[in-house]
C-alpha positions in Angstrom: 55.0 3.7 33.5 54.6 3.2 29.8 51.9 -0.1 30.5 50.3 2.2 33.1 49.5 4.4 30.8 48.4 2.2 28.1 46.5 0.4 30.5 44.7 3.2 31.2 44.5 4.5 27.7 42.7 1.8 26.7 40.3 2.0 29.5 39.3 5.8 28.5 39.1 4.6 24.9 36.8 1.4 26.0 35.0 3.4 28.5 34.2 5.9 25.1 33.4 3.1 22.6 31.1 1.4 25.3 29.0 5.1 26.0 29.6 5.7 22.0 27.5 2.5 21.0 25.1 2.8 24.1 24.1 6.5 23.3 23.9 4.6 19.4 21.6 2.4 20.2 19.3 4.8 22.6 19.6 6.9 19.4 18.4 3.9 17.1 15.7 2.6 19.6 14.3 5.9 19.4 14.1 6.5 15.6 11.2 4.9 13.7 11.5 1.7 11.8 9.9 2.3 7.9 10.1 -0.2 5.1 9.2 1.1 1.8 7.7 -0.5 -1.1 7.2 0.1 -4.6 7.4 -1.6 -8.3 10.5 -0.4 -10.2 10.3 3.3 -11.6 7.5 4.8 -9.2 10.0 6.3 -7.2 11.4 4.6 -4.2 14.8 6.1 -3.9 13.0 9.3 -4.1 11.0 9.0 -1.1 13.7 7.4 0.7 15.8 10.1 0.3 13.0 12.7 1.4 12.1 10.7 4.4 16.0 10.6 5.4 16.5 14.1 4.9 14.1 15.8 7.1 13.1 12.8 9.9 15.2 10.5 12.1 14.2 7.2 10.5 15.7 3.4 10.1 14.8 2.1 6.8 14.7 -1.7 7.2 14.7 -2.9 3.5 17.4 -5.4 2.4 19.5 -3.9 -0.4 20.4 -7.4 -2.2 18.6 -10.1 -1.7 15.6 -9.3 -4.5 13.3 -12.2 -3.2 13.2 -11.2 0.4 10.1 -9.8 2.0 12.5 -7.0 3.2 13.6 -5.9 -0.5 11.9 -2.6 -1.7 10.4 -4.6 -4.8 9.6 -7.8 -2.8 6.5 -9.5 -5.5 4.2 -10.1 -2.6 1.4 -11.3 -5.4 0.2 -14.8 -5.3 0.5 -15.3 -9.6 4.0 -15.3 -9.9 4.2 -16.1 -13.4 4.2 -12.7 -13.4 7.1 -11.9 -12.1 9.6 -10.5 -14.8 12.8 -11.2 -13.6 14.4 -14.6 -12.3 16.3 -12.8 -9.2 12.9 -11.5 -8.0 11.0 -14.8 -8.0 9.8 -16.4 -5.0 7.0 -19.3 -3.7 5.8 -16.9 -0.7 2.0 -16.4 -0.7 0.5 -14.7 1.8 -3.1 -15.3 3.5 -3.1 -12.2 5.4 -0.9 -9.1 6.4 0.0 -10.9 9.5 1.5 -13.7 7.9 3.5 -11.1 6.1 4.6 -9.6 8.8 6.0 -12.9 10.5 7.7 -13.7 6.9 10.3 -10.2 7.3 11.7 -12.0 10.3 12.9 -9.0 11.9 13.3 -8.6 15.6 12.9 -4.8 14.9 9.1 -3.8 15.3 8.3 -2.1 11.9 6.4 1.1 12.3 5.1 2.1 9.2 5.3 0.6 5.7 4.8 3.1 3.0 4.1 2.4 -0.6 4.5 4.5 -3.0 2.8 4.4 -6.8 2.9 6.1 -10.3 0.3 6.7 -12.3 0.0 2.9 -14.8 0.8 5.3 -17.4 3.6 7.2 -16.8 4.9 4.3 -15.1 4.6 1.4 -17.9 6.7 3.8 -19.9 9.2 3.7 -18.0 8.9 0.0 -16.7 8.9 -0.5 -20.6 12.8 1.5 -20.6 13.7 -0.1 -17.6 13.0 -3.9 -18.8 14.9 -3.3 -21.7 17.5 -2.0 -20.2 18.5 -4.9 -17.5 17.3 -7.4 -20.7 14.2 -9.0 -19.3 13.0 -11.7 -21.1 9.0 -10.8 -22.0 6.4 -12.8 -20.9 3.4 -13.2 -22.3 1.4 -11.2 -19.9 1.2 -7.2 -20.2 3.3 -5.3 -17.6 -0.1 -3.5 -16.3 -1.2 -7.0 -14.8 1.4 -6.9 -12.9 0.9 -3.6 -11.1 -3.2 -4.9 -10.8 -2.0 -7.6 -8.6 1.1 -6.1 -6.7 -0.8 -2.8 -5.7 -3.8 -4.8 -5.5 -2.3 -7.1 -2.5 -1.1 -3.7 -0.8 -4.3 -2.1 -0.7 -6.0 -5.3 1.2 -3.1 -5.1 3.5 -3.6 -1.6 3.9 -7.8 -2.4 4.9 -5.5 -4.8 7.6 -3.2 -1.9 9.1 -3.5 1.5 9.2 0.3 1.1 9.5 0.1 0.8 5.7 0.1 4.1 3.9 0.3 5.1 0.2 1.8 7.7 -1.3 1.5 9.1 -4.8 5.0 9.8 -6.9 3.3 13.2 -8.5 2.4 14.5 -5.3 5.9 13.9 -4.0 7.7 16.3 -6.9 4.8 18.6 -7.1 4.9 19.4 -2.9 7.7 17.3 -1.5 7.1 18.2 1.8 3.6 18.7 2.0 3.6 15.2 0.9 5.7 13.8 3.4 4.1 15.7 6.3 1.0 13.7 5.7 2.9 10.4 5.6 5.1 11.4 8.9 1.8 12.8 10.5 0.0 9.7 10.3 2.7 7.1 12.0 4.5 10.3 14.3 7.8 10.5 12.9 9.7 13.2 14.3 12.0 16.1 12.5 15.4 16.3 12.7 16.8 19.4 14.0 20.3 21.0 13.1 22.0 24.1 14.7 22.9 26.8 13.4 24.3 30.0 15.3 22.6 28.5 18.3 19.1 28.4 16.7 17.2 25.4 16.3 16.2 25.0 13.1 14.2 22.2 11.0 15.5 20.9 8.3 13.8 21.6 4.8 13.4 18.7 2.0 14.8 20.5 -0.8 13.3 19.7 -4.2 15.9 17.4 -6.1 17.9 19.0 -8.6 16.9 16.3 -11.3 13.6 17.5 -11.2 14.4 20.5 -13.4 11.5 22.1 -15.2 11.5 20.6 -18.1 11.2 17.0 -16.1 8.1 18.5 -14.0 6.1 19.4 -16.9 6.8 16.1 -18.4 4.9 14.5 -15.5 2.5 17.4 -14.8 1.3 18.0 -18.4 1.5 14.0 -19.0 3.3 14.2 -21.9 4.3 10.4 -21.6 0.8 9.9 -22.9 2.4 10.9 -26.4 4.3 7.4 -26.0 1.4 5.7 -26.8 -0.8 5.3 -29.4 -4.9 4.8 -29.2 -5.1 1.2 -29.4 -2.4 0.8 -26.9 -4.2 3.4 -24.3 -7.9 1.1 -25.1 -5.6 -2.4 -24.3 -3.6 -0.1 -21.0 -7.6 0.9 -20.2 -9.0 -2.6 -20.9 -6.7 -4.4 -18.4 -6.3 -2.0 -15.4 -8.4 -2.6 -12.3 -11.0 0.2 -12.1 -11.3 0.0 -7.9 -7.7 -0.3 -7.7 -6.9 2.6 -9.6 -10.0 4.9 -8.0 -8.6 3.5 -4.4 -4.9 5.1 -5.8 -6.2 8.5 -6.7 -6.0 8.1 -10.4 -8.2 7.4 -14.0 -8.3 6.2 -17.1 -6.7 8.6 -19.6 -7.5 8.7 -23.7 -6.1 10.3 -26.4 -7.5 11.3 -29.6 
């Protein structure tokens, strides 16, 4: 009696695992496949928490592995002596945005790849914190060079797909979901719903608690020009690309 029952214990609980990872993977065939890109400290843990909060959504980007296509930071430029740290380099060059494509080598069709940018200002301050905080060794080159050639590469991609969409970091803490709406709009992502007393209601991106006041104005009122003095800003001005940086939504600031 006791192996009968086992026995058919354990064909309930098989019979439930098997429907359990079926109904999974209709779940995960139906939810869109995004890979998000961005140079470190414009904001891609941001936006990946947005996204994940108010649409069903896989996010295909490789956690570890730094010189993988897949990785949030991948380099995709073709001078990588520019490349500022060692666990980020790699000897990929891509042609085209097919080619890639084919480099991700991931059986999962990618729906949308959305990059995401700071203003070169804002941003190289904190790149600057950020670089000498994990140690980098400088190079020789200026850190704006490097955001010329990796945003350069995704806007010719983007000319490729329309599957490649930008996104600007100041829009996404001034109207979150505004933002985002435009974003989900353009490759259909759809809302997730949760239930409450029986209602169906759609979930709200709520405005991260980090982003207190005092951190809104600093990006709204750019007060991180006050980091730099007026030869630096005429060197920052010098070097940045002016069709890249009109293409982004931004311009050349100057202090007095």
């Amino acid at each position: 009696m006791n192996f009968k029952n086992n026995k058919r214990q354990n064909t309930v609980i098989s019979f439930l695992n098997f429907n359990y990872i079926s109904l999974q993977q209709i779940f995960d065939f139906r939810m869109k496949k995004i890979l998000i890109y961005g140079l470190q400290r414009s904001g891609t843990n941001y936006l990946e928490t947005l996204l994940k909060k108010k649409f069903k959504i896989k996010i295909l980007n490789c956690k570890k592995e730094r010189n993988n296509p897949l990785h949030k930071h991948f380099r995709l430029y073709n001078n990588k002596d520019l490349i500022p740290e060692k666990s980020f380099y790699n000897s990929l060059y891509f042609e085209d945005f097919n080619e890639f494509k084919k480099a991700l080598n991931t059986i999962e069709k990618v729906d949308g790849f959305i990059i995401i940018t700071k203003d070169p200002y804002s941003w190289l301050v904190s790149y600057n914190e950020w670089a000498n905080k994990c140690n980098w060794t400088r190079g020789s080159f200026h850190y704006i060079e490097e955001y010329n050639y990796f945003y350069n590469k995704w806007m010719e991609f983007s000319r490729e797909d329309n599957n490649v969409l930008f996104i600007r970091y100041i829009d996404l803490i001034n109207s979150p979901n505004e933002s985002i709406n435009k974003i989900a709009k353009k490759i259909n992502l759809k809302k997730k719903f949760i239930f409450i007393n029986k209602k169906l209601i759609v979930k709200k991106v709520a405005q991260s608690s980090k982003f207190d006041q005092k951190r809104l104005t600093y990006y709204q009122r750019k007060k991180y020009l006050k980091k730099f003095n007026a030869i630096e800003i005429d060197e920052i001005n010098k070097l940045l690309d002016e069709k890249l940086l009109d293409f982004l939504g931004y311009s050349k600031e100057y202090i007095n």
